[in-house]
N, CA, C and O atoms as CSV, one atom per row, in Angstrom:
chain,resi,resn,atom,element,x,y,z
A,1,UNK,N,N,0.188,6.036,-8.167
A,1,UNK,CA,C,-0.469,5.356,-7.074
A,1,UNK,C,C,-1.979,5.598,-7.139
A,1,UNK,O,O,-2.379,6.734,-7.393
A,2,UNK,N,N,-2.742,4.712,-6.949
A,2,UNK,CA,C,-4.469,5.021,-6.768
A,2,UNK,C,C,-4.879,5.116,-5.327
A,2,UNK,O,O,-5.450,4.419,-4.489
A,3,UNK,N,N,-4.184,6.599,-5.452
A,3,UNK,CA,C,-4.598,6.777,-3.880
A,3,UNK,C,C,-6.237,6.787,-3.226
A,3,UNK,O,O,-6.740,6.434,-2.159
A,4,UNK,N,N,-6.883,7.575,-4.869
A,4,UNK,CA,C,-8.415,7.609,-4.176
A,4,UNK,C,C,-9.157,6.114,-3.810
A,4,UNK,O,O,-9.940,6.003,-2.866
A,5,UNK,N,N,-8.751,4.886,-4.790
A,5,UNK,CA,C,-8.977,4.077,-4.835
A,5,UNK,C,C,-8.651,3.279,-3.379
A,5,UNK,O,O,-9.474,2.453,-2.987
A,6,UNK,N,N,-7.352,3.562,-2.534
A,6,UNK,CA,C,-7.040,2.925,-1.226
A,6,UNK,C,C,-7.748,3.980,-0.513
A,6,UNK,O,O,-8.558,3.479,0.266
A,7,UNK,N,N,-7.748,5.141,-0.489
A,7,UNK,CA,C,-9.034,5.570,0.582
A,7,UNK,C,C,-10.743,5.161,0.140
A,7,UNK,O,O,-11.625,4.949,0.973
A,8,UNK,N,N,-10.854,5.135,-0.771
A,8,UNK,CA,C,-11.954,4.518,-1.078
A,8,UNK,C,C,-12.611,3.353,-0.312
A,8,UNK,O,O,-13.749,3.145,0.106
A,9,UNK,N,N,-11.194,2.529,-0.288
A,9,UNK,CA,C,-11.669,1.492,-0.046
A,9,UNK,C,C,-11.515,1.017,2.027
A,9,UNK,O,O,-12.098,0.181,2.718
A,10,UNK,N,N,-10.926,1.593,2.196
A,10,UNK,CA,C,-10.464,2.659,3.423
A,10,UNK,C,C,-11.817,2.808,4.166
A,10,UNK,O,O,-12.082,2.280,5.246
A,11,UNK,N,N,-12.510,3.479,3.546
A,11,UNK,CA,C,-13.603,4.198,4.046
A,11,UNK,C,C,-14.655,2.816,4.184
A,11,UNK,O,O,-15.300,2.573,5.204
A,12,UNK,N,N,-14.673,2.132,3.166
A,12,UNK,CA,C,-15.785,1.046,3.084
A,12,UNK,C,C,-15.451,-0.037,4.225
A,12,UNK,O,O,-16.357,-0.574,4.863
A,13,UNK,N,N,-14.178,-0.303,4.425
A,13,UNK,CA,C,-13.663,-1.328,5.278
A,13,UNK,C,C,-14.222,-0.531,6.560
A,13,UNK,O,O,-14.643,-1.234,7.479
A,14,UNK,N,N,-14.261,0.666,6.689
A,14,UNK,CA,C,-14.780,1.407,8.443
A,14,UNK,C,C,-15.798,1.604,8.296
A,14,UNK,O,O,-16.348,1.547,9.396
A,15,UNK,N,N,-16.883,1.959,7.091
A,15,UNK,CA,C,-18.098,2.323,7.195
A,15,UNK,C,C,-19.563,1.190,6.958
A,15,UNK,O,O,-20.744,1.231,7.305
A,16,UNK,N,N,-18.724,0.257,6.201
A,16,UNK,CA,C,-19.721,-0.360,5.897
A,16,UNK,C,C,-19.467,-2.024,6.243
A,16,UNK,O,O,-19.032,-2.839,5.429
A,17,UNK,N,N,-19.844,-2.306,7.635
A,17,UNK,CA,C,-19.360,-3.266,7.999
A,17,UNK,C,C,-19.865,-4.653,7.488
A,17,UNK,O,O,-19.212,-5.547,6.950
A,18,UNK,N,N,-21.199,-4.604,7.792
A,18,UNK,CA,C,-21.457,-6.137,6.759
A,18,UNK,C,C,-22.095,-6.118,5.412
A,18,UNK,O,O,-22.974,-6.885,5.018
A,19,UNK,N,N,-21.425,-4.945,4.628
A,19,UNK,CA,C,-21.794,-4.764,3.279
A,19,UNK,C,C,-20.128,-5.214,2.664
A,19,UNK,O,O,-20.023,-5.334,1.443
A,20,UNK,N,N,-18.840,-5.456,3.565
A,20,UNK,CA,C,-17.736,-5.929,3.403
A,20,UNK,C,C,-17.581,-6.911,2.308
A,20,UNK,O,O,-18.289,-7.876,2.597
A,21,UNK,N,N,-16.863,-7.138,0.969
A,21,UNK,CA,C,-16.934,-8.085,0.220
A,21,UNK,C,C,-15.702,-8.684,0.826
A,21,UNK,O,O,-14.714,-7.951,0.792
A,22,UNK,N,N,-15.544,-9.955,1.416
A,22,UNK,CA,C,-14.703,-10.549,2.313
A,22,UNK,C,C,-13.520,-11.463,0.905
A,22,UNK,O,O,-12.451,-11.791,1.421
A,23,UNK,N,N,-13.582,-11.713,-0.086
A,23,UNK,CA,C,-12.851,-12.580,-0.818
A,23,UNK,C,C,-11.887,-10.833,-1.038
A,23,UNK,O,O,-10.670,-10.790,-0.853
A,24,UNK,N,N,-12.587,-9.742,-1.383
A,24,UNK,CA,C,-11.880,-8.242,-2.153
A,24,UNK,C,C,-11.181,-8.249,-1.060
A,24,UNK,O,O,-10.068,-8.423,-1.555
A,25,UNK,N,N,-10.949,-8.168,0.434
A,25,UNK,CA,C,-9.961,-7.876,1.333
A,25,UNK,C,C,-9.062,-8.671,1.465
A,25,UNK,O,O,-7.961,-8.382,1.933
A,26,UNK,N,N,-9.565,-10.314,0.884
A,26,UNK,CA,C,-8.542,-10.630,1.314
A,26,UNK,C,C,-7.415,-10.848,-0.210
A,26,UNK,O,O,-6.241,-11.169,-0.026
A,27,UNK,N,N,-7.983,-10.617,-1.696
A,27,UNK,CA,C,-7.426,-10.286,-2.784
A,27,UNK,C,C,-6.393,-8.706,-2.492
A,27,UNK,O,O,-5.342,-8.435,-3.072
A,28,UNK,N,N,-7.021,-7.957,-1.546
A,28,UNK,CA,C,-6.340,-7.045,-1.759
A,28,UNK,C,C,-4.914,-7.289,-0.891
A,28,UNK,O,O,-3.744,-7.149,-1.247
A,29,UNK,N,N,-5.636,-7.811,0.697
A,29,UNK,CA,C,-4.509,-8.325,1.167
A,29,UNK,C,C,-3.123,-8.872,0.750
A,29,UNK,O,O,-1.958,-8.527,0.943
A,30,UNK,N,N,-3.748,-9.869,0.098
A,30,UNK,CA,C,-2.528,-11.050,-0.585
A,30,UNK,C,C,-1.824,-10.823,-1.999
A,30,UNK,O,O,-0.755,-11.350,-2.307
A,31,UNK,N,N,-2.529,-10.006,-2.783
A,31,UNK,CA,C,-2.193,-9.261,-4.029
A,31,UNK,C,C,-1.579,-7.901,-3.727
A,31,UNK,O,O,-0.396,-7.592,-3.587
A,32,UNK,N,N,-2.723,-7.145,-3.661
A,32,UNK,CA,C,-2.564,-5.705,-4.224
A,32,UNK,C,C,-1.496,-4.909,-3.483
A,32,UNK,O,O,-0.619,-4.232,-4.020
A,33,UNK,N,N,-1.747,-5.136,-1.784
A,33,UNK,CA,C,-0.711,-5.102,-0.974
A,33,UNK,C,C,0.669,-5.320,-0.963
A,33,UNK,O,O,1.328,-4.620,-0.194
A,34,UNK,N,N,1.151,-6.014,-1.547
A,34,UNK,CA,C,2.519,-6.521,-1.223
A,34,UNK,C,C,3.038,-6.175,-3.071
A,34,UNK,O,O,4.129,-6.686,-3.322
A,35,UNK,N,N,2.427,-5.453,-4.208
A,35,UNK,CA,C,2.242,-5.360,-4.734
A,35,UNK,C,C,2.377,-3.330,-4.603
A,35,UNK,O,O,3.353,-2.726,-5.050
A,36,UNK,N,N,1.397,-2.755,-4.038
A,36,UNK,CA,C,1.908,-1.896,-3.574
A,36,UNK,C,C,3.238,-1.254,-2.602
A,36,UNK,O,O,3.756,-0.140,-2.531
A,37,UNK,N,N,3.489,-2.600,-1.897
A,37,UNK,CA,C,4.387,-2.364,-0.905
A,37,UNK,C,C,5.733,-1.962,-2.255
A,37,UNK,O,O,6.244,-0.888,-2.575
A,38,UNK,N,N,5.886,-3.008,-2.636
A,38,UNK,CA,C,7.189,-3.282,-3.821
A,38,UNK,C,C,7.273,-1.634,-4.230
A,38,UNK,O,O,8.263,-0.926,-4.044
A,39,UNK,N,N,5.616,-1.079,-5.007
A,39,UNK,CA,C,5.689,0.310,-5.559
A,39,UNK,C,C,6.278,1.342,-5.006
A,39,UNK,O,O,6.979,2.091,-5.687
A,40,UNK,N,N,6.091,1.525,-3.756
A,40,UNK,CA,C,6.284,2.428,-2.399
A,40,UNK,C,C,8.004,2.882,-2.185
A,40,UNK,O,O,8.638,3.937,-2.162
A,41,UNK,N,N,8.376,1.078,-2.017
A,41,UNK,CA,C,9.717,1.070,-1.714
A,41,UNK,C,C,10.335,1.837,-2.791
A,41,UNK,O,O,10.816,2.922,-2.464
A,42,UNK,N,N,10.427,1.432,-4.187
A,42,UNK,CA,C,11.031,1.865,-5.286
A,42,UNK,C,C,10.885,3.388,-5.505
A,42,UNK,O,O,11.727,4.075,-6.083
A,43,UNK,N,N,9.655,3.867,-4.948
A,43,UNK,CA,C,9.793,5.075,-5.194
A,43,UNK,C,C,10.283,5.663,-4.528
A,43,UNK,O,O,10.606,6.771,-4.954
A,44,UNK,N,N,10.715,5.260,-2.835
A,44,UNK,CA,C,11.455,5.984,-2.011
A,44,UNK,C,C,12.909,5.762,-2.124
A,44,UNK,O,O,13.792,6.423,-1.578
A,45,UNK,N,N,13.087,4.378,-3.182
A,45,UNK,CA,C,14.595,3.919,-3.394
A,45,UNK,C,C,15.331,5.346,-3.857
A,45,UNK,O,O,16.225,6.027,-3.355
A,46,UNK,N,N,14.334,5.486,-5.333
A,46,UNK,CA,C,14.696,6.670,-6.366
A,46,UNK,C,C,14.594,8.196,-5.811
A,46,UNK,O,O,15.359,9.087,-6.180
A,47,UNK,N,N,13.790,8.329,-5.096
A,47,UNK,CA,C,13.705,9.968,-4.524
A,47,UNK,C,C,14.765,9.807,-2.712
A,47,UNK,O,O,15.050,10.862,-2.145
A,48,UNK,N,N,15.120,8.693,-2.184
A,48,UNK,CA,C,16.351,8.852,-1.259
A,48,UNK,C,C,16.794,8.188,-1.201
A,48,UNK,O,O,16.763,7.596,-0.122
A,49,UNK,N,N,17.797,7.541,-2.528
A,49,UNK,CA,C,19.145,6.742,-2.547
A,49,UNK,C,C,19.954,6.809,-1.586
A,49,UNK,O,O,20.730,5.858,-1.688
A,50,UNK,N,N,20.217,7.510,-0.590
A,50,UNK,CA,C,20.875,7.224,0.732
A,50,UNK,C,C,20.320,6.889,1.554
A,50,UNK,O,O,20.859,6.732,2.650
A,51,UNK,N,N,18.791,6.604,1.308
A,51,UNK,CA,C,18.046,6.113,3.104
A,51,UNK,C,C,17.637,7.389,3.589
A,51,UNK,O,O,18.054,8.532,3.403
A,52,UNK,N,N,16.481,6.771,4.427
A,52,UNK,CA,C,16.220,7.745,5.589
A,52,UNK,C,C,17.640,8.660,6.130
A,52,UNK,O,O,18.687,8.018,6.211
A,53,UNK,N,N,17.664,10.109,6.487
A,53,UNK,CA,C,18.984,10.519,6.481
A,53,UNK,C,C,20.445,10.510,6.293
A,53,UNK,O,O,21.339,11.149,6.848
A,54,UNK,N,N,20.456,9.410,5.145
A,54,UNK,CA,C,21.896,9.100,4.833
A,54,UNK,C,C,22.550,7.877,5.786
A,54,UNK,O,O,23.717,7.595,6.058
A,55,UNK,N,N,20.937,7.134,6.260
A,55,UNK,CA,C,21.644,5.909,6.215
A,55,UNK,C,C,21.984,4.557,5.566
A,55,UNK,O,O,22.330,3.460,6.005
A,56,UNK,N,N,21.749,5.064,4.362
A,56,UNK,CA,C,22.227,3.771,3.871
A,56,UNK,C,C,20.403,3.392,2.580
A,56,UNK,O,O,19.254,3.549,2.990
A,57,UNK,N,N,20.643,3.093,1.666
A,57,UNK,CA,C,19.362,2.535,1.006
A,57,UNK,C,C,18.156,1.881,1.721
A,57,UNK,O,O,18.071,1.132,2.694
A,58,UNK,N,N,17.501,2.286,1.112
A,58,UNK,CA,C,15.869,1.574,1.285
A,58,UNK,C,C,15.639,0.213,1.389
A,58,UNK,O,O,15.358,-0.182,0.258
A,59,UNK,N,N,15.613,-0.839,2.302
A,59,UNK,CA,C,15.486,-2.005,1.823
A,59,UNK,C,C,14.321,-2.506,1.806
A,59,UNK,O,O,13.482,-1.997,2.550
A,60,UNK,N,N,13.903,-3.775,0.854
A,60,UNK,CA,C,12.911,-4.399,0.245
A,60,UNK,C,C,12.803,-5.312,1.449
A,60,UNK,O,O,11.956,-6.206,1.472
């Protein structure tokens, strides 16, 4: 995961308000996001194949 890279960018979205590159939020939005989301899930698929306390798998 590029975690420094999402706080990075984290920080710029709160600190630097009209220095904002508005097409990168919304690339990250519509890409990188849902893109990460997919990553997230899979890794919680593989480290708790039963779900949150054994209920049942992770769903997408």
């Amino acid at each position: 995961m590029p975690w420094r890279e999402i706080i990075g960018f984290r920080h710029r979205v709160v600190h630097d308000y009209f220095g904002i590159d508005l097409d990168a939020v919304w690339r990250i939005a519509t890409v990188e996001l849902p893109r990460l989301h997919a990553d997230v899930i899979a890794i919680l698929a593989e480290e708790f194949p039963e779900g949150p306390s054994g209920q049942g798998a992770v769903s997408k």
